[in-house]
C-alpha positions in Angstrom: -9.6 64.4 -32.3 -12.1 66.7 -33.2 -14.3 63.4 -34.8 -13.8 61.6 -31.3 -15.2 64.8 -29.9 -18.3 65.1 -31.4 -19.2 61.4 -31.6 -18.9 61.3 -28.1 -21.5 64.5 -28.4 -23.8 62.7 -30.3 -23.8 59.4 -28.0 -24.3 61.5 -25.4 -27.2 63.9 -26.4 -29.0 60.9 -28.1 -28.4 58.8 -25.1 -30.6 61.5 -23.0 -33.0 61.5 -25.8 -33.4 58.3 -25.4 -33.5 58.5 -21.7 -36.0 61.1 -22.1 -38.5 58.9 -24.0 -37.9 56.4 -21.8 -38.9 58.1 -18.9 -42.3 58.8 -20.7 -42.8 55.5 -21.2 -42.5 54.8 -17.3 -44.7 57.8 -16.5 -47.5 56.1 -19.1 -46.7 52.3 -19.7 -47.8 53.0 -23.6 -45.9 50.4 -25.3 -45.5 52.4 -28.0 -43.3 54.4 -26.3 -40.9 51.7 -25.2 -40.4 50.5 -28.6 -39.8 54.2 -30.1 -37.1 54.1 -27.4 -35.2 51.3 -28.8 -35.6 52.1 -32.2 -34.1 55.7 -31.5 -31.5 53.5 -29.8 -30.8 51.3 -33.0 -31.2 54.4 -34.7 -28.4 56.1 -32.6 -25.8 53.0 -32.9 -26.5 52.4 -36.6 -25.7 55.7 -37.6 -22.3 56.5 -35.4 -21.4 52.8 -35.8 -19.3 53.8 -39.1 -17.8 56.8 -37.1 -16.8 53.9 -35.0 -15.5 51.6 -37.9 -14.1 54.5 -39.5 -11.3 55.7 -36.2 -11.1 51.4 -36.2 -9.8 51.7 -39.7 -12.6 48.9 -40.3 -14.3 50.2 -43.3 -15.5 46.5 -44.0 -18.2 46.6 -41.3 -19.7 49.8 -42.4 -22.6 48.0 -44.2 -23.6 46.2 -40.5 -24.4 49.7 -39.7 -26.9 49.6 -42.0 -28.3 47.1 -41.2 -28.8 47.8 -37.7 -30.1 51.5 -39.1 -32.7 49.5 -41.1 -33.6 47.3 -38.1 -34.3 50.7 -35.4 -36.3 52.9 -38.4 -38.7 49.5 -38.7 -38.8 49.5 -34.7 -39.6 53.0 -35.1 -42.3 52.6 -38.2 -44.0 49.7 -36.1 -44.8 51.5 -32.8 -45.9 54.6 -34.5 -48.6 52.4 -36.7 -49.4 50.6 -33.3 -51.0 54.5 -31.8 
C-alpha cells in the first residue's frame, strides 16, 4: 500500500513539473522548452514504469522502462544542445 502511495506521489508532483515547464514554454514558444517537457515526461514514465510492472507482478517488461528512460534523457540532451 505504502508503494501505491508514493508512486501516485511521484506521478503527481512530476506531472505538475511537467505542467510547470510546459506552461513556460506557452509563455515563450522556445522549442526547447517543449521538448525538455516531454523528455521529463519519458523521464517520469520510464522510471515509475517498473513500480508499475513490479505491483503487475510483470518483472519481464522492466527492461522497456529503460528503454523509454533512455529515449526522454536523449529528448532531454537534444533540447539543451539546441539553447
Amino acid at each position: 500500500m505504502l508503494n501505491e502511495l508514493l508512486l501516485i506521489i511521484v506521478f503527481l508532483t512530476g506531472g505538475a513539473f511537467i505542467i510547470y515547464v510546459y506552461e513556460a514554454y506557452r509563455n515563450t514558444r522556445a522549442r526547447s522548452l517543449l521538448l525538455l517537457s516531454f523528455g521529463f515526461f519519458l523521464m517520469l514514465i520510464g522510471a515509475n514504469l517498473d513500480a508499475v510492472f513490479a505491483i503487475l507482478r510483470e518483472t519481464a517488461l522492466t527492461p522497456i522502462s529503460f528503454l523509454i528512460e533512455i529515449v526522454g534523457i536523449l529528448v532531454i540532451l537534444y533540447a539543451a544542445l539546441k539553447v
